[in-house]
C-alpha positions as CSV (number, residue, x, y, z in Angstrom):
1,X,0.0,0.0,0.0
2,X,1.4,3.2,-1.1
3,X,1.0,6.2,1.4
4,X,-1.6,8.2,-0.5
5,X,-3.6,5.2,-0.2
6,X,-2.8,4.8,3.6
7,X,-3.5,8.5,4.4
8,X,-6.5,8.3,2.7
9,X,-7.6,5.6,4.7
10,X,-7.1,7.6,8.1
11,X,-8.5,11.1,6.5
12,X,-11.7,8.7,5.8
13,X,-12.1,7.0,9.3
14,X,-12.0,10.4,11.2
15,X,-14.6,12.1,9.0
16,X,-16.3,8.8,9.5
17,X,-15.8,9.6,13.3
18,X,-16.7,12.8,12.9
19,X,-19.9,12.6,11.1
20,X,-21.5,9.6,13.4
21,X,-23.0,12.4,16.3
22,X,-25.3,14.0,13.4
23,X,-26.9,11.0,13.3
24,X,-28.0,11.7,17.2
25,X,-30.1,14.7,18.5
26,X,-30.5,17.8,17.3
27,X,-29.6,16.4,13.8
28,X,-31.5,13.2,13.9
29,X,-30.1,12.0,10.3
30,X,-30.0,8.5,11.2
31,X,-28.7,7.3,7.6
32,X,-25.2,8.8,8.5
33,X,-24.5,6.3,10.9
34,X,-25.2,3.3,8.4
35,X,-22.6,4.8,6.4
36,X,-20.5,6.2,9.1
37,X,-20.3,2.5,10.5
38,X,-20.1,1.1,6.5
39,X,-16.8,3.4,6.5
40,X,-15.3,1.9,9.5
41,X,-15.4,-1.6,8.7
42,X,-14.6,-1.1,5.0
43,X,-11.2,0.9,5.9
44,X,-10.3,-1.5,8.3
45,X,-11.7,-4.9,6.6
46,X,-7.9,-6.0,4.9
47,X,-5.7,-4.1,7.0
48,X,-2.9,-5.1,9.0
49,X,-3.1,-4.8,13.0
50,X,-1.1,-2.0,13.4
51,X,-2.9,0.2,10.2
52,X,-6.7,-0.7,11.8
53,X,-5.7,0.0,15.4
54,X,-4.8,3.8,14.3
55,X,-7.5,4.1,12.3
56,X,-9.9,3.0,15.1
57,X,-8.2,5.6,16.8
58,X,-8.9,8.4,14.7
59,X,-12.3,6.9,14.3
60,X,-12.7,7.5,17.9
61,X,-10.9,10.6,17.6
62,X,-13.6,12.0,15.5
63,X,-16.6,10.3,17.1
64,X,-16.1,11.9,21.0
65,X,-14.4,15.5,19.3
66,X,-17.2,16.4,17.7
67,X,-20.0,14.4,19.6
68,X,-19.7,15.7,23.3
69,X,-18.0,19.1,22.2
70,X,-20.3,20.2,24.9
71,X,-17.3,19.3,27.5
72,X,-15.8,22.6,26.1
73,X,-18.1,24.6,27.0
74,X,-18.6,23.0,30.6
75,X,-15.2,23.4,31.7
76,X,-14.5,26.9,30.2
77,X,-17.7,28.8,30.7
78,X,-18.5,26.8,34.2
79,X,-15.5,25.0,35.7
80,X,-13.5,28.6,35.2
81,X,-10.8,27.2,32.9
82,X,-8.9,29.5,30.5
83,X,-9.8,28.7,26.8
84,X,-6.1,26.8,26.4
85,X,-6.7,24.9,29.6
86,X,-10.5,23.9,28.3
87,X,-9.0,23.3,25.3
88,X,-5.9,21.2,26.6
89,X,-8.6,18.9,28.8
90,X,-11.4,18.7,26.3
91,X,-8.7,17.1,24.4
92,X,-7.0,14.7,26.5
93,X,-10.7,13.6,27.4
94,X,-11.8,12.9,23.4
95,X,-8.0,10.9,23.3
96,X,-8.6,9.2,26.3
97,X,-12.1,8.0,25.5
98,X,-10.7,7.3,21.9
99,X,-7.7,5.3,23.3
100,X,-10.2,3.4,26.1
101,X,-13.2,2.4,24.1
102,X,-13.0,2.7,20.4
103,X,-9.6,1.7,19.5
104,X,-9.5,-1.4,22.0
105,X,-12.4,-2.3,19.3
106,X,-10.9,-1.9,16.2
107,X,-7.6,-4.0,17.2
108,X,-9.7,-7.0,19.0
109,X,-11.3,-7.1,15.4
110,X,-8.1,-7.1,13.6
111,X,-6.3,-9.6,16.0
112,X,-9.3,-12.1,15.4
113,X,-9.5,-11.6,11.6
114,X,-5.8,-12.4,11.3
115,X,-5.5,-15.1,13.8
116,X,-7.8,-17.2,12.5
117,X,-7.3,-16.3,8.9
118,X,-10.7,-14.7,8.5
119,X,-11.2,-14.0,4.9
120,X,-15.1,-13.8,4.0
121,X,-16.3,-10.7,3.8
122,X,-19.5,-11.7,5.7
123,X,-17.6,-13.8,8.5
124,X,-15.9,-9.9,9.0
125,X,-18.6,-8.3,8.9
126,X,-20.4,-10.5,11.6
127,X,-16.9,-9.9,14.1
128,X,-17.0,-6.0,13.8
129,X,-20.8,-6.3,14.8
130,X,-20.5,-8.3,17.1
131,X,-17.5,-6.6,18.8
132,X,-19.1,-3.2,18.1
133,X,-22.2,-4.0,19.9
134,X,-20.2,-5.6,23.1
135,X,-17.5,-2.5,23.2
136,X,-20.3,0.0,23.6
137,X,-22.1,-2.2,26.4
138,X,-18.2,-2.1,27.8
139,X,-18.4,1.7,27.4
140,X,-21.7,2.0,29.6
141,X,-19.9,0.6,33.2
142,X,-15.9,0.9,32.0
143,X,-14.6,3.3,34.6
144,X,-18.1,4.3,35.9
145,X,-19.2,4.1,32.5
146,X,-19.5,7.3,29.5
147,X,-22.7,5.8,27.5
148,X,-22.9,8.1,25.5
149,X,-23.5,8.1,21.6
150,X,-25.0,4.6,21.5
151,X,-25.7,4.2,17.9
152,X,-28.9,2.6,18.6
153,X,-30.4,6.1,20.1
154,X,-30.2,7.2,16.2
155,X,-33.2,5.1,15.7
156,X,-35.6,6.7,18.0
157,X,-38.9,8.3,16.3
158,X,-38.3,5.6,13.4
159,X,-40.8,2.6,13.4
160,X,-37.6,0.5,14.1
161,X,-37.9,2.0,17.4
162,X,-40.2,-0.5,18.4
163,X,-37.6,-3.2,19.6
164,X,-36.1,-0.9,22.0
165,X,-38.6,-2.0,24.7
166,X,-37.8,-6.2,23.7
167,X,-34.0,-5.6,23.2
168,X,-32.8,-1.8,24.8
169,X,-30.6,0.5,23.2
170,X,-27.5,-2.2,22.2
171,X,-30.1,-4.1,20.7
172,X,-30.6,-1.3,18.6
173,X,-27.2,-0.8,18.2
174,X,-26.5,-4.5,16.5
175,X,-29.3,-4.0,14.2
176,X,-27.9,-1.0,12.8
177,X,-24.5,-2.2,13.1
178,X,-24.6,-5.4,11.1
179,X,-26.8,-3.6,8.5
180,X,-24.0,-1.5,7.9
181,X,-21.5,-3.9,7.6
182,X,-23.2,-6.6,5.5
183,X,-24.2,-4.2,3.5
184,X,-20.7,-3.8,2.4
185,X,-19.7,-7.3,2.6
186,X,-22.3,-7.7,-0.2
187,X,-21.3,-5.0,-2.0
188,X,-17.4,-6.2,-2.0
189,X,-18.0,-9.5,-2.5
190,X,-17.7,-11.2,-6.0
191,X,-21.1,-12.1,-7.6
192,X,-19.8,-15.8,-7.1
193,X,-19.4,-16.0,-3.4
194,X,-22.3,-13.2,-3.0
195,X,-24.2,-15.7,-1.1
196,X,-23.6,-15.7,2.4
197,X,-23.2,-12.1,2.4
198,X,-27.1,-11.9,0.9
199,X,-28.5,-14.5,3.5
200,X,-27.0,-13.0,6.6
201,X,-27.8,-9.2,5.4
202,X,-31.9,-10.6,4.6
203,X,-31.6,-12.1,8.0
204,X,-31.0,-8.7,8.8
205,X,-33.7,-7.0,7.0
206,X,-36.2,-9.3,8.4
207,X,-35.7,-7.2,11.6
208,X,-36.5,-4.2,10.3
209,X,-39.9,-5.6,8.0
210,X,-40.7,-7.4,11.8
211,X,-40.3,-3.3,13.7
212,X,-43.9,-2.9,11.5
213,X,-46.1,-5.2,13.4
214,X,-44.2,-5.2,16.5
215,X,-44.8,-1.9,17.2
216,X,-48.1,-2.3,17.7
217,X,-47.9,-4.5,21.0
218,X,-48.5,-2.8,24.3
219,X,-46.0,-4.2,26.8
220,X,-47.3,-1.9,29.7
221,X,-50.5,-0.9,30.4
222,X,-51.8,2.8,32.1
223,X,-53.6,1.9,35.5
224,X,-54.4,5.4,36.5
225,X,-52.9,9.1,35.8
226,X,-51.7,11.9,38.2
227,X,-51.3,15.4,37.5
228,X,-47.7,17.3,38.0
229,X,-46.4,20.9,37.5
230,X,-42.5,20.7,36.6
231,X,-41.2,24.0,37.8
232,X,-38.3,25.3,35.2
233,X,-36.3,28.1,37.6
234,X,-33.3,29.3,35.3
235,X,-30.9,29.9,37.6
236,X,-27.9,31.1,36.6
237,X,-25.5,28.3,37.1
238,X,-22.0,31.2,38.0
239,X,-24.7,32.0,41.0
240,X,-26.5,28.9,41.4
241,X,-24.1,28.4,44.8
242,X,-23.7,31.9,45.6
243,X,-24.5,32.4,49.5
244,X,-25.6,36.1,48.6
245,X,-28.1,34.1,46.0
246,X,-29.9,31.9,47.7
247,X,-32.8,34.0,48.8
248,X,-33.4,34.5,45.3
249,X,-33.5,31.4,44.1
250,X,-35.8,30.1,46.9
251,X,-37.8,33.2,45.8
252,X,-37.9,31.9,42.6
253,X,-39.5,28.6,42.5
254,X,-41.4,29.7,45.4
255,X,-43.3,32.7,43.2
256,X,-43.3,29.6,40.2
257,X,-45.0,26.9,42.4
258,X,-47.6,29.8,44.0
259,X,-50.2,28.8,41.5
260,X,-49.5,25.2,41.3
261,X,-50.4,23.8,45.0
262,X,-53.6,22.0,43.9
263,X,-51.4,19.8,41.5
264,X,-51.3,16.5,42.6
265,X,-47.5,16.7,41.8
266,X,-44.8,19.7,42.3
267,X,-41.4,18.5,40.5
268,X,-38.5,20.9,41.6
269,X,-35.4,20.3,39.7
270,X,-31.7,19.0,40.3
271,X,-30.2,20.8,43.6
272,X,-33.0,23.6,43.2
273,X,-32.4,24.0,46.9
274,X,-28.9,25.3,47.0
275,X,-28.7,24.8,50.8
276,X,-27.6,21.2,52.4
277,X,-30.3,19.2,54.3
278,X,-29.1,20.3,57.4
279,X,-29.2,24.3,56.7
280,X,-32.4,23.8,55.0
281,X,-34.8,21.8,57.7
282,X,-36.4,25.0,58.3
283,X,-37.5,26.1,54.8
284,X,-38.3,22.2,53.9
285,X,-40.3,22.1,57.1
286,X,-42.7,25.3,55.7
287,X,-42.7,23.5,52.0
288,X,-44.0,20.5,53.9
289,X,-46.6,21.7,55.4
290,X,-47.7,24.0,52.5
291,X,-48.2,20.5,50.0
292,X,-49.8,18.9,52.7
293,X,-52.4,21.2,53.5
294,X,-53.3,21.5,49.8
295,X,-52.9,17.3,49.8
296,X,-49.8,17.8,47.7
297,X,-47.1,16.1,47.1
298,X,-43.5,18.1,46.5
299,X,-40.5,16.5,45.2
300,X,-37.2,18.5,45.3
301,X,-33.1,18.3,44.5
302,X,-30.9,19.4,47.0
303,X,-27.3,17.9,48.7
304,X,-28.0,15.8,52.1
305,X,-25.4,15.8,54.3
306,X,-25.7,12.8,56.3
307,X,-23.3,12.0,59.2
308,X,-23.1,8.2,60.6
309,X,-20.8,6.6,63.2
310,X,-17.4,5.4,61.7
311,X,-15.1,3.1,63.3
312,X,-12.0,5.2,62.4
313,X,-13.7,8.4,63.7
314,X,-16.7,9.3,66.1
315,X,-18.3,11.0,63.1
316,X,-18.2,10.5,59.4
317,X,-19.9,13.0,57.1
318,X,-21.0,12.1,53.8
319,X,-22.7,14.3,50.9
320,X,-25.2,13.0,48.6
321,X,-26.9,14.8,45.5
322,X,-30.3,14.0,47.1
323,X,-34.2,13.7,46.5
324,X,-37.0,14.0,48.4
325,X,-40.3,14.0,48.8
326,X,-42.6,16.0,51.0
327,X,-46.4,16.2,51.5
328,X,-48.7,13.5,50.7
329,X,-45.4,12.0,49.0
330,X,-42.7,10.2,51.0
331,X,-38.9,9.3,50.8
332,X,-35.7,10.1,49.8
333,X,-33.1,9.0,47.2
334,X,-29.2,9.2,46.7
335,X,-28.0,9.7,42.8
336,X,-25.7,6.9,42.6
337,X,-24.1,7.6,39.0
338,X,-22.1,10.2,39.5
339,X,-20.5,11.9,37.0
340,X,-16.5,12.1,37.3
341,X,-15.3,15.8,38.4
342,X,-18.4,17.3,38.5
343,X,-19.7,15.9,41.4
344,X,-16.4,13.8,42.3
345,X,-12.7,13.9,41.7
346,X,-11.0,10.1,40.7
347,X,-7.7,10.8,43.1
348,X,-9.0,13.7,44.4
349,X,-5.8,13.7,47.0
350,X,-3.8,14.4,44.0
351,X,-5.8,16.7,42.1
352,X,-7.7,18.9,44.4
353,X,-7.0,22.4,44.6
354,X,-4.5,21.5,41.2
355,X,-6.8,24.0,39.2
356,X,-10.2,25.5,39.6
357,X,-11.9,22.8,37.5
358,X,-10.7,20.7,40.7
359,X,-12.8,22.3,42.6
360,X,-16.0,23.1,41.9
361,X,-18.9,23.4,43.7
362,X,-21.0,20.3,45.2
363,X,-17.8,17.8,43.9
364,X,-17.7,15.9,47.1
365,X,-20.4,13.9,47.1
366,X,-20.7,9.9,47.8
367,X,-22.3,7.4,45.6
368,X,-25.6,6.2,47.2
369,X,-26.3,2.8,48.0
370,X,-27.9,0.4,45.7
371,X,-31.6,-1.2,46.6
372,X,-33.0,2.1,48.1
373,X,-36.7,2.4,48.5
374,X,-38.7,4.6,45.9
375,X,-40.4,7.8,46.5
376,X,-44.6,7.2,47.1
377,X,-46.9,9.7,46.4
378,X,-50.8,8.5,46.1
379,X,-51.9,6.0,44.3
380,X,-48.0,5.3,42.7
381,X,-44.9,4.4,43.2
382,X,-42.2,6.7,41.3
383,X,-38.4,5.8,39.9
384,X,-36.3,9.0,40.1
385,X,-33.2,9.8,38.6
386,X,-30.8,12.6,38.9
387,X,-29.4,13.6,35.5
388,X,-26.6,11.8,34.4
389,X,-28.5,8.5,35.9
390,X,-30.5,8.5,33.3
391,X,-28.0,7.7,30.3
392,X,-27.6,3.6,31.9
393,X,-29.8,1.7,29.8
394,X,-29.5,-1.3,32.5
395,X,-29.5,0.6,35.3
396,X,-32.6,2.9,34.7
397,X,-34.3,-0.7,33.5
398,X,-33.6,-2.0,37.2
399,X,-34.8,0.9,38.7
400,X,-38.1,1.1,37.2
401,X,-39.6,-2.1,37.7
402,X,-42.2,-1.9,40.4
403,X,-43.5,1.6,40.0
404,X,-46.1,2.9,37.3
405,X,-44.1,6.4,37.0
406,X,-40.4,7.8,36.2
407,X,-39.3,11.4,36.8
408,X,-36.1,12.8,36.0
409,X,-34.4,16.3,37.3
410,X,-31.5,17.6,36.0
411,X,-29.4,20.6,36.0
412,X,-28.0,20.9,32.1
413,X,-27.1,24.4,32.6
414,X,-24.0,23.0,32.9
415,X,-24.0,22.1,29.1
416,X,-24.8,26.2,27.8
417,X,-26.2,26.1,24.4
418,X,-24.8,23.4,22.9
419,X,-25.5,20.1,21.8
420,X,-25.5,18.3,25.2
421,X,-28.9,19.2,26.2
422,X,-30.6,17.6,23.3
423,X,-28.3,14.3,23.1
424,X,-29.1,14.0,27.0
425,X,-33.2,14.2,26.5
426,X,-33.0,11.7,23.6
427,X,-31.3,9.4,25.7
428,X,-33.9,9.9,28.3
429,X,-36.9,9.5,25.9
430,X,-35.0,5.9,24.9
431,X,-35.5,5.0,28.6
432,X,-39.0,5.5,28.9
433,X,-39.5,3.5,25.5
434,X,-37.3,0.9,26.8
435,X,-39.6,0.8,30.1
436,X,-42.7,1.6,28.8
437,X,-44.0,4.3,30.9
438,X,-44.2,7.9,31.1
439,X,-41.5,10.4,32.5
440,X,-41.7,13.7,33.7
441,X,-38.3,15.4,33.6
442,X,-37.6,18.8,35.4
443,X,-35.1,20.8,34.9
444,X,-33.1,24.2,35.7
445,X,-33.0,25.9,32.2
446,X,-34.4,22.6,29.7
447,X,-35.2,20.6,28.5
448,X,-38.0,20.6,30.9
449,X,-40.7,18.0,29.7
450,X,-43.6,15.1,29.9
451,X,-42.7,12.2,28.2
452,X,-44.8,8.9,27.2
453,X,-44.7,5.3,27.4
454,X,-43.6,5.3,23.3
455,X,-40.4,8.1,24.2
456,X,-42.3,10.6,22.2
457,X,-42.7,13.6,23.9
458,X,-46.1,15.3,24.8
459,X,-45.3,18.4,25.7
460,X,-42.4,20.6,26.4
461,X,-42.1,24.5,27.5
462,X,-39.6,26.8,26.3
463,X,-35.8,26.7,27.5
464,X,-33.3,29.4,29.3
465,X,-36.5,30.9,30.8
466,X,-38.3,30.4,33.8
467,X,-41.6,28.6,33.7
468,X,-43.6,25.8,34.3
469,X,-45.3,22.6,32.8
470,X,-48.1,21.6,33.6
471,X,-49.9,18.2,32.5
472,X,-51.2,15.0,33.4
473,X,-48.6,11.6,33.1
474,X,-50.3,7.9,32.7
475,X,-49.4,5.8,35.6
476,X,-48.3,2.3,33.7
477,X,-47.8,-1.1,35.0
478,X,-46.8,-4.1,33.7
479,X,-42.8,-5.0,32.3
480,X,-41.2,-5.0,28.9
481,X,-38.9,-7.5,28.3
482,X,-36.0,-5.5,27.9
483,X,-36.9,-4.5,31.8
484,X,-37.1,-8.7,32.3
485,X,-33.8,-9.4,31.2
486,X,-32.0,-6.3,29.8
487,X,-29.1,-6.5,27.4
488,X,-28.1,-10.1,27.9
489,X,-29.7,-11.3,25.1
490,X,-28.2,-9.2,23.0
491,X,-24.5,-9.4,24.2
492,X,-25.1,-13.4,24.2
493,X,-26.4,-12.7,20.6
494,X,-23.1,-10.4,19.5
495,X,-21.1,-13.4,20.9
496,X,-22.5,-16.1,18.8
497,X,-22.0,-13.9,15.8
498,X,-18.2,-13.7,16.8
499,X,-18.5,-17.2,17.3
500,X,-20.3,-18.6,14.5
501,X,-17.9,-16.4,12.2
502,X,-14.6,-17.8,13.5
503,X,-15.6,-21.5,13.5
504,X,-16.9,-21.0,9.6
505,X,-13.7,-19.4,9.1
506,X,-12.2,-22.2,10.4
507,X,-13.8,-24.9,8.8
508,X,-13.1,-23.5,5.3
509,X,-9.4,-23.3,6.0
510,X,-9.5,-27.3,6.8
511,X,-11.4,-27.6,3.9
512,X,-9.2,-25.9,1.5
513,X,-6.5,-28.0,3.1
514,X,-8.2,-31.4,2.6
């Protein structure tokens, strides 16, 4: 291979890269990723090792720098950064995810396609699939997990949507994965040993004819409705923990939530209180007894600070990005996904106080502990998340089962005007497909809105401003199957593909040797 060709090779798998996020939200061009994928397997199908690992790199490279470009505009206009320091970090975050989670892919592929002398373009096309599929599973719990850019969200408001409830998001993401591949192991393969390539990809196909029909099954079923009022308070996130602003902020949602006391349902969003439990007992005491008398129930975000014995130390105080409900509703909940260096620093003995990003507000806070009971309110039981929660396609299944509603609060202030928002409310529109009931999701500055059981959304109200929704949300019951048995059938499934595709390899190799 001659280096024009070679260099052409990489130029094409980082605009491949690059182009994948505008098959995502706000873009929504869902055919881009069928030939974003195409591009990545056909510059990498013959390659050595070392020539498919670097182009999975700059794959990756392309993928994460243009698809959470958001991370810019986090740590600059947020996490006080200079532009070369935001700029330094947003890069070594885009090479470290493309290092960590795409390129690992590319090379397993290569590895397996020359070890076992792997020559069919189908029996390729089934490995990169297959490993495609498992690597972005990997991606959702490798170092606390970054699932983000799932190619199966692309397929959200298509009819092929409908498997998303039987087979989640990476169920999705095969599907459109091993179209794109087969699709060019047909289209590379000689008319004589076309074949294979034809049967596997109309295997294929047969999954998207079957979305049709299957889309009209109802896996859940409504069993009653409650009506809400998610309060939008657009706070400015510079004074969001501004001692000298907290007055005004409680001023805020409390002028908002005036008219909306004979809701069944208040929804405050992420941290709207920006006091700890312990400074705000008085206020939250008042709020009680304000939804109670109007047989209310008020659900709120604020940090709990919680101190329990310790056997090192007479005291141990923890911090928890915390819910809780108040009123006719009851409970609490700790966000246990947190994300990394907004809400916690990895070796923060080393890093702390380093820079300002180091050290922003409310980035001390503790995991909370799996099993914990869900919030009550009348008549339902309600899964809560807390913004970045909501991106786990396993874990948010988990959560819901048992309880007819989910709610959501957020804070994606954090995110300014860019992309993030709307990549962060498609993914949580896929979780209320994949569970088949309705979510309400509050937030500080938007997307505030009501979701349904089919992740389309009812109703929304206008972002950066302050306001409120009001509706009515279905309470569902029943399970889908994805909530049954989440992505195991699908990972199983990417593994027999792997499987089936070395062991034909194989077999042809002792037959050309017989």
């Amino acid at each position: 291979m001659n280096k024009k060709t070679l260099y052409f090779g990489h130029l094409a798998t980082l605009l491949a890269g690059s182009l994948f996020p505008l098959g995502f939200s706000p873009f929504n061009i869902w055919p881009v990723l069928i030939v974003a994928t195409a591009a990545g397997f056909a510059y990498t199908r013959t390659e050595t090792v070392k020539t498919t690992t670097v182009r999975g790199f700059l794959f990756g490279l392309g993928l994460f720098g243009t698809g959470t470009s958001w991370i810019y505009v986090s740590i600059h206009n947020f996490g006080a950064a200079s532009v070369p320091l935001a700029a330094l970090l947003t890069a070594l975050f885009v090479i470290m995810m493309a290092a960590l989670m795409v390129m690992p892919l590319f090379y397993l592929y290569a590895k397996l396609r020359h070890r076992f002398n792997i020559q069919a373009p189908w029996q390729q096309a089934l490995i990169f699939a297959g490993l495609w599929t498992l690597f972005e599973w990997v991606r959702s719990w490798l170092l606390t997990g970054f699932p983000w850019l799932l190619e199966g969200y692309s397929l959200l408001d298509t009819p092929v949507q409908s498997w998303a409830p039987v087979v989640g998001v990476f169920g999705l993401t095969l599907l459109m994965a091993s179209t794109a591949a087969l699709i060019t192991a047909t289209l590379v393969t000689d008319r004589a040993h076309r074949n294979p390539s034809l049967i596997a990809l109309s295997i294929t196909l047969v999954f998207w004819v079957a979305s049709v029909p299957l889309g009209k099954l109802q896996w859940t079923h409504p069993v009653g409705e409650i009506s809400f009022s998610a309060v939008q308070g657009n706070i400015p996130q510079l004074l969001k923990w501004d001692p000298g602003y907290v007055e005004k902020t409680l001023n805020t949602f409390y002028g908002l939530s005036e008219d909306e006391w004979d809701q069944e349902l208040i929804i405050w969003p992420e941290n709207a209180m920006p006091l700890y439990y312990s400074q705000a007992r008085s206020v939250l005491s008042q709020l009680n007894r304000k939804a109670a008398e109007h047989n209310s129930a008020l659900i709120l975000g604020l940090p709990i600070d919680e101190r329990s014995e310790d056997t090192k130390s007479l005291f141990d105080e923890k911090y928890y990005n915390g819910i809780i409900a108040m009123g006719l509703g009851e409970g609490r909940y700790y966000k246990q996904k947190l994300v990394p260096f907004g809400e916690y620093v990895p070796l923060d003995s080393l890093l702390r106080g380093l820079i300002s990003f180091f050290d922003l507000p409310m980035s001390a806070f503790s995991p909370g502990p799996g099993g914990q009971e869900k919030l009550r309110v009348p008549n339902t039981v309600i899964t809560t998340y807390i913004c970045y929660e909501v991106v786990y396609p396993d874990f948010a299944a988990r959560q819901a089962k048992d309880s007819g509603l989910l709610i959501t609060i957020s804070n994606d202030t954090w995110f300014g005007k860019s992309i993030g928002p709307e990549q962060h409310f498609q993914m949580a529109r896929m979780r209320s497909l994949e569970t088949g009931r309705y979510m309400i999701r509050a937030t500080n500055d938007g997307i505030t809105a009501l979701i349904n059981d089919k992740g389309q959304m009812v109703e929304s109200i206008e972002r950066f401003k302050p306001g409120v929704l009001r509706g009515t949300a279905e309470v569902m019951t029943g399970n889908t199957p994805f909530m049954l048995l989440g992505s195991w059938p699908v990972l199983f499934l990417s593994l027999i593909m792997i499987i089936v595709a070395v062991l034909s390899a194989r077999r042809s190799v002792s037959d050309s040797q017989k």
